[in-house]
PLY file of the C-alpha trace (Angstrom):
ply
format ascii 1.0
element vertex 342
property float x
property float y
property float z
element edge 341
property int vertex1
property int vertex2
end_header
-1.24 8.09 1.23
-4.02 10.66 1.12
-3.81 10.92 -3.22
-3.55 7.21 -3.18
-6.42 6.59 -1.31
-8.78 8.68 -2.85
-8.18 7.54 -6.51
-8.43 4.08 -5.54
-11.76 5.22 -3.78
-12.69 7.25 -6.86
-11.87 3.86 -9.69
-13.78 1.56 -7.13
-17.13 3.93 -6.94
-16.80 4.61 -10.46
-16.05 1.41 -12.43
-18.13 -1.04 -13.74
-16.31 -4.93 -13.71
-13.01 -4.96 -14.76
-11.01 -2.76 -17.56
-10.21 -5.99 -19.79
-13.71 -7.29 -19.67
-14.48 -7.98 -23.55
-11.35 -6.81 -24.48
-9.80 -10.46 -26.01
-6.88 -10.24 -23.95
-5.71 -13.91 -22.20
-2.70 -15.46 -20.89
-2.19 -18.58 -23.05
1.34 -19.90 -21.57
3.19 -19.70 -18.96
6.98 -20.61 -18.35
9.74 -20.60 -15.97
14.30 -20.86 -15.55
15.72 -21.18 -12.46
19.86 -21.21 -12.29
21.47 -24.77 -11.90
22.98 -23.81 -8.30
21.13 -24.67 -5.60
21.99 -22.84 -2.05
20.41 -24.57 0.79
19.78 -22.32 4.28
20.81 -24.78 6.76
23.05 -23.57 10.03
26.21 -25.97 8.03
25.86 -24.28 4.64
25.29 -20.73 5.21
27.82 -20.44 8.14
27.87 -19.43 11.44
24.73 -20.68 13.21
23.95 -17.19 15.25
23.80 -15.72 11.96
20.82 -18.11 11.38
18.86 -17.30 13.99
19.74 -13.91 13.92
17.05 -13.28 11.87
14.64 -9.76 12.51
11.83 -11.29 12.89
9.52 -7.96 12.58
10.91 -7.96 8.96
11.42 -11.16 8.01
9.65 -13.20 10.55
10.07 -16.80 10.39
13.34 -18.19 8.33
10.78 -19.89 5.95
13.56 -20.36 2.84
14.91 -23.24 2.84
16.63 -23.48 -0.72
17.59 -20.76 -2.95
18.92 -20.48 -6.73
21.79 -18.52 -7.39
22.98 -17.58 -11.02
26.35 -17.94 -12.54
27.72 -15.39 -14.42
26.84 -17.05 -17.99
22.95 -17.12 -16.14
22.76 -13.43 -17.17
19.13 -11.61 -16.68
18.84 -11.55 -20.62
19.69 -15.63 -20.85
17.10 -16.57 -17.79
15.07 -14.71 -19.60
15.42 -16.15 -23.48
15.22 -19.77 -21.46
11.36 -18.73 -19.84
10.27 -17.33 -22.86
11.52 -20.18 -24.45
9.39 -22.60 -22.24
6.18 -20.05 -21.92
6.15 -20.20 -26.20
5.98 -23.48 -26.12
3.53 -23.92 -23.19
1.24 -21.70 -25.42
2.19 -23.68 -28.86
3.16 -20.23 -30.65
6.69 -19.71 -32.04
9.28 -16.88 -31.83
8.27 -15.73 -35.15
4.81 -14.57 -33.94
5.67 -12.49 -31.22
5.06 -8.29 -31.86
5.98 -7.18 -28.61
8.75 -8.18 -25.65
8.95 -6.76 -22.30
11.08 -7.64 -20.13
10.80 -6.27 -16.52
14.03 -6.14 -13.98
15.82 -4.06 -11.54
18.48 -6.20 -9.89
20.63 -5.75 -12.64
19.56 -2.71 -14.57
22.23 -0.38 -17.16
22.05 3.11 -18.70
22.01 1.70 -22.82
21.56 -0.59 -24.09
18.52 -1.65 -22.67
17.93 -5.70 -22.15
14.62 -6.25 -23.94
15.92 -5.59 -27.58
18.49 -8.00 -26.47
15.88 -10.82 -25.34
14.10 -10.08 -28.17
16.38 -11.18 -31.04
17.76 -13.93 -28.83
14.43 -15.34 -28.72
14.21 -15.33 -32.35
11.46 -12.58 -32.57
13.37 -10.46 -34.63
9.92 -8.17 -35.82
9.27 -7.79 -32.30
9.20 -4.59 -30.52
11.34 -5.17 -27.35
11.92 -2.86 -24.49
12.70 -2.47 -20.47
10.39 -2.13 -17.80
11.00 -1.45 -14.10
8.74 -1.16 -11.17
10.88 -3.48 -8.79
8.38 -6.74 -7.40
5.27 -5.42 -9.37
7.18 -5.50 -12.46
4.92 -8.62 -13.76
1.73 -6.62 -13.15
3.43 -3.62 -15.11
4.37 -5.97 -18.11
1.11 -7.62 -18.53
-0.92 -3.93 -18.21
1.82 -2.67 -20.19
1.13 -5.44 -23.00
-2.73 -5.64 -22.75
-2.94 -1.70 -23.21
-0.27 -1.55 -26.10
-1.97 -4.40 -27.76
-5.48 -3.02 -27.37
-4.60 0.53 -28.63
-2.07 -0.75 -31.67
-3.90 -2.80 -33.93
-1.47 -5.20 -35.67
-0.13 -6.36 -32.85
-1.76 -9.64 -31.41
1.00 -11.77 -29.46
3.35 -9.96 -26.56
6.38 -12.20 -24.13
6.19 -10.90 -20.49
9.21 -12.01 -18.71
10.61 -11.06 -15.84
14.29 -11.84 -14.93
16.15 -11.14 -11.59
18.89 -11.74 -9.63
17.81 -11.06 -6.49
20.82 -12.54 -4.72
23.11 -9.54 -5.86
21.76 -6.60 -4.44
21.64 -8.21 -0.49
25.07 -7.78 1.51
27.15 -10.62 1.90
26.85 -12.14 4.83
23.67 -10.36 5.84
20.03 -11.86 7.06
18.48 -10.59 3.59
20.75 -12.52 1.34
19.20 -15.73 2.94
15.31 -14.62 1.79
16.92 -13.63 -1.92
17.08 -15.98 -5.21
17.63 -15.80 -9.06
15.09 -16.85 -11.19
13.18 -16.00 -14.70
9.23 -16.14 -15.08
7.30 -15.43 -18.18
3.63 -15.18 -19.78
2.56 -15.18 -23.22
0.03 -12.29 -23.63
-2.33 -13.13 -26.59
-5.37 -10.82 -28.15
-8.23 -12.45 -29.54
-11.50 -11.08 -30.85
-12.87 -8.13 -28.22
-16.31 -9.94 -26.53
-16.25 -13.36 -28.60
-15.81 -15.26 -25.03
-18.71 -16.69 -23.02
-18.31 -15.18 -19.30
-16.27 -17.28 -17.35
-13.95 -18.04 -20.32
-10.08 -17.69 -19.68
-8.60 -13.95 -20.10
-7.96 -11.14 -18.08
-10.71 -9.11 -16.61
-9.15 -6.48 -14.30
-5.83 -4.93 -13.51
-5.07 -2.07 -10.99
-1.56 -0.17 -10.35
-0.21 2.71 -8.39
2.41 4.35 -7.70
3.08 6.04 -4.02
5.94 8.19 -3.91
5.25 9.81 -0.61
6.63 5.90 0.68
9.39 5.87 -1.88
12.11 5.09 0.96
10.58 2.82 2.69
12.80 0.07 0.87
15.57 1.41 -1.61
18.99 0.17 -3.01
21.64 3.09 -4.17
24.48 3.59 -5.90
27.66 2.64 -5.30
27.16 -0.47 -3.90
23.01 -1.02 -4.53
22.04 -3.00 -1.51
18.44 -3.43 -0.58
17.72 -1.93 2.26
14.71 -1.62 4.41
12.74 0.73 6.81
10.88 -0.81 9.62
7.42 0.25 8.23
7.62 -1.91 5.12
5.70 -4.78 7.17
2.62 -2.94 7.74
3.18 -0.67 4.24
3.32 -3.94 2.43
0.27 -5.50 4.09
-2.07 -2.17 3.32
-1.17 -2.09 -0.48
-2.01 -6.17 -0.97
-5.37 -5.70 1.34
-5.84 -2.52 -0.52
-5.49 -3.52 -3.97
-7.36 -6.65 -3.41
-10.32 -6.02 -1.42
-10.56 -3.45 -4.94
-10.30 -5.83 -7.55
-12.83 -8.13 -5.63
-15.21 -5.19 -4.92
-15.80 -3.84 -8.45
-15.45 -7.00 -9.98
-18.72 -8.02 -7.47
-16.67 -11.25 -6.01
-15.69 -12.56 -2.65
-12.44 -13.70 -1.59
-14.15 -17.40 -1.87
-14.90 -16.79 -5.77
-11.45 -16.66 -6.31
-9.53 -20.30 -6.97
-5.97 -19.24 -6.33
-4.34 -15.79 -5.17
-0.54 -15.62 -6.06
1.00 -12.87 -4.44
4.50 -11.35 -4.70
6.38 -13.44 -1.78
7.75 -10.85 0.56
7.93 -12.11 4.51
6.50 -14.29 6.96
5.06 -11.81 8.74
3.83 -10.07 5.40
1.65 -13.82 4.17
0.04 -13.89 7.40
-1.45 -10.55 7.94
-2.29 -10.60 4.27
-4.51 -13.80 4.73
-5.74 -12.91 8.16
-7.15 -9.94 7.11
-9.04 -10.81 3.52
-9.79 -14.31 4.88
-7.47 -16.59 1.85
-7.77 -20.12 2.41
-3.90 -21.33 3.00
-4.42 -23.84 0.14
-5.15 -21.43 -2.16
-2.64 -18.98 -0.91
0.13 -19.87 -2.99
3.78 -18.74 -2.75
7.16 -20.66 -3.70
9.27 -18.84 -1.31
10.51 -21.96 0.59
11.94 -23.50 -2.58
12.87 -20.42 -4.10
13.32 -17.46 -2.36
12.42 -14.45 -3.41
12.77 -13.28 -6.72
11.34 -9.95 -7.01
9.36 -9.05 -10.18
9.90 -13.08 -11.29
7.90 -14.33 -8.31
4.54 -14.30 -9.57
4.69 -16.22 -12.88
6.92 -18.71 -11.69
4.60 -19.24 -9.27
2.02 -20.06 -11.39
3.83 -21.87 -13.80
4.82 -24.23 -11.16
1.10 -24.58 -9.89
0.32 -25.23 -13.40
2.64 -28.03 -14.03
1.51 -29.61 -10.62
-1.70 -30.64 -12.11
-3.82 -29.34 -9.20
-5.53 -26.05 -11.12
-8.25 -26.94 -13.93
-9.77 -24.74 -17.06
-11.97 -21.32 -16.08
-10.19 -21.17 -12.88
-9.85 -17.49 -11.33
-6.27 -15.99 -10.08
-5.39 -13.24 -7.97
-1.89 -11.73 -8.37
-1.41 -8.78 -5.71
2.27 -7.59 -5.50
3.87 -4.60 -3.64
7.13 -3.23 -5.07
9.87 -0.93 -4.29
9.06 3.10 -5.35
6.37 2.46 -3.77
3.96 0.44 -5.61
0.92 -1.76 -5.11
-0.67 -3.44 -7.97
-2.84 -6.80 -8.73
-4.03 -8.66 -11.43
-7.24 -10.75 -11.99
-7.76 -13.75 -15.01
-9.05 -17.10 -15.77
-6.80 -19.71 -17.50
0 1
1 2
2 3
3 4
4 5
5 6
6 7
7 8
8 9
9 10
10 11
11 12
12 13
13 14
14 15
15 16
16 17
17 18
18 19
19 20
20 21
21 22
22 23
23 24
24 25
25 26
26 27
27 28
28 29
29 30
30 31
31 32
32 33
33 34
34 35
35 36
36 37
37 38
38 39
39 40
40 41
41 42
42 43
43 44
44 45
45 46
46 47
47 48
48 49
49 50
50 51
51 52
52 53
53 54
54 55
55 56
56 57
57 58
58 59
59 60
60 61
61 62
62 63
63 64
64 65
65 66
66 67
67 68
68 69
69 70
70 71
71 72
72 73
73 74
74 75
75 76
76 77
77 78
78 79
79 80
80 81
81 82
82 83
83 84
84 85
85 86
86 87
87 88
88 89
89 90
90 91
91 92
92 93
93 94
94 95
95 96
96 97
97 98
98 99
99 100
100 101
101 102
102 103
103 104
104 105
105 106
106 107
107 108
108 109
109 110
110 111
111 112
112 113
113 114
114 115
115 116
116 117
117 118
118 119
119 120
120 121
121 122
122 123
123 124
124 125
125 126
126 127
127 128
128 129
129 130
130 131
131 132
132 133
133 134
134 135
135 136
136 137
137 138
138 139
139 140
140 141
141 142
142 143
143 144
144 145
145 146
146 147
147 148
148 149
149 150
150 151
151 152
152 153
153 154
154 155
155 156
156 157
157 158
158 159
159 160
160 161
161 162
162 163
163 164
164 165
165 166
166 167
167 168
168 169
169 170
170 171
171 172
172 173
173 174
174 175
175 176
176 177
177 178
178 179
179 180
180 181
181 182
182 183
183 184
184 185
185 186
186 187
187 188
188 189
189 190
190 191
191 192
192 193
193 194
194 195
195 196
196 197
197 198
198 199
199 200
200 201
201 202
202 203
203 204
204 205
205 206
206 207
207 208
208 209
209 210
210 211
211 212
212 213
213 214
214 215
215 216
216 217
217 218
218 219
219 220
220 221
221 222
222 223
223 224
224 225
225 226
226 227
227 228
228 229
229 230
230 231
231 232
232 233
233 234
234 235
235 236
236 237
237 238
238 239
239 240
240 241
241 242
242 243
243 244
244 245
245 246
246 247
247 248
248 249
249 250
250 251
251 252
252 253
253 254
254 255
255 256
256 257
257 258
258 259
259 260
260 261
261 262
262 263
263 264
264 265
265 266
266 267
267 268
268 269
269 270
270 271
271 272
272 273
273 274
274 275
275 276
276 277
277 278
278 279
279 280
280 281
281 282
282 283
283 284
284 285
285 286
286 287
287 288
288 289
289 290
290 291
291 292
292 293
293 294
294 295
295 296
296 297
297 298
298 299
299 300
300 301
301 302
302 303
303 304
304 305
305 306
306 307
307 308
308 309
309 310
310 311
311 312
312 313
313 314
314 315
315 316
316 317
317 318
318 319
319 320
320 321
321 322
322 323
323 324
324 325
325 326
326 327
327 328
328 329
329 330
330 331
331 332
332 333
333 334
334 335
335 336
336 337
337 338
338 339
339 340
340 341
């Protein structure tokens, strides 16, 4: 962790508010698909009743997933995606036709060629878009939005990008293990916009900062390989998981000059129990602004995050201007985090 450390010590001394300060870039919709089946993780439904409770709790702690969505084989990752996209267009009033860039993000499901994205792409009915594949396993919606803000800054003509993460979770647990209870299917997306660089007042909606790495040193601390590509993890993902979300927070709040009050509503990648405690403990996040949809729908890797938020959205408790924190760790190893206002 020594490298890691020191360049995150090295962009913290060094930077000056965040990279996409001025820069025109906002979220301006925000959609969701979850699969029509339902799973529900009571003792009757998933089985044998010692296989409920034989749950590790220094992984997964508490058995805090109660329901779960599971796709069907016509809910491919490239249809669960088309549907969110669908919904985060429309949530932002802007059509297929507009759209210059889609990236989709997914590992649960990945193949050699052709890639997905091109796929989603003309689905969608953004047929001039540039679509393409992205990785990076749970931080795969920090990766697409840096991705898109950084592509769209640097190439002029393009204005309008479709985030959207789709996975399927469910597939790479073991049958029958304790892991397939915590995993779900789902599709989250964000429409990425790019307006004029410093025409909005400060506190307007758009994204200020954004920080990834990568830390191969803890590459096997979780992993799925071939042939069969279940997830497995180490006993050090716990505390591995914790220090990247502290890390990568306590970051984004220190050179953006905030404190952990300033901020309305952190969304972090749901991992464990164990994981949402330490992770509030130790920056001090309010509960009700600590918000996760792991007990409805499991976890859904790189998908988490925005359907998160566009659930919190549609619940009518958020309100203009408001600031989001989005810290996710992900398999290879990453940490990563983004901060807006919507």
């Amino acid at each position: 962790m020594t490298d890691m450390a020191g360049a995150i010590g090295r962009t913290s001394r060094t930077s000056k508010g965040g990279n996409w300060v001025g820069s025109g870039i906002r979220l301006t919709g925000v959609g969701h698909y979850f699969p029509e089946h339902v799973a529900h993780n009571s003792p009757e439904e998933i089985g044998a009743e010692e296989r409920f409770n034989a749950i590790d709790q220094h992984v997964v702690g508490k058995l805090n997933v109660k329901s779960r969505h599971l796709s069907s084989e016509r809910e491919t990752i490239g249809y669960m995606a088309v549907r969110a996209a669908e919904h985060a267009l429309a949530a932002a009033g802007r059509s297929p036709e507009e759209v210059d860039l889609v990236i989709l993000t997914n590992w649960t499901d990945r193949q050699w060629v052709p890639e997905v994205g091109p796929t989603v792409a003309f689905e969608l009915g953004a047929q001039r878009a540039l679509g393409f594949d992205l990785c990076g396993a749970c931080t795969g919606f920090v990766h697409g939005v840096q991705t898109a803000s950084a592509l769209m800054s640097s190439l002029e003509p393009w204005r309008l990008a479709v985030v959207v993460c789709s996975e399927q979770f469910s597939r790479r647990t073991r049958p029958g293990s304790k892991g397939e209870l915590v995993a779900g299917d789902a599709a989250g997306a964000v429409v990425v916009e790019r307006g004029e660089p410093d025409s909005a007042p400060e506190g307007a909606p758009g994204l200020i900062d954004s920080v990834l790495f990568s830390d191969g040193e803890h590459a096997q601390t979780i992993f799925a390989r071939r042939p069969s590509g279940w997830i497995t993890s180490q006993p050090e993902l716990v505390d591995r998981a914790i220090e990247g979300n502290v890390r990568v927070t306590e970051l984004l709040l220190e050179r953006n000059g905030l404190e952990i009050g300033d901020v309305d509503w952190v969304l972090p990648h749901p991992a464990t129990d164990p994981i949402h405690r330490a992770v509030r403990d130790k920056v001090g996040i309010d509960a009700d602004r600590f918000v996760v949809t792991i007990e409805e729908r499991a976890n859904t890797s790189s998908a988490s995050i925005p359907i998160a938020l566009s659930e919190l959205l549609a619940s009518g408790r958020t309100r203009p201007g408001q600031l989001y924190l989005t810290p996710a760790i992900g398999s290879g190893f990453f940490e990563g985090a983004l901060l807006f206002r919507l």
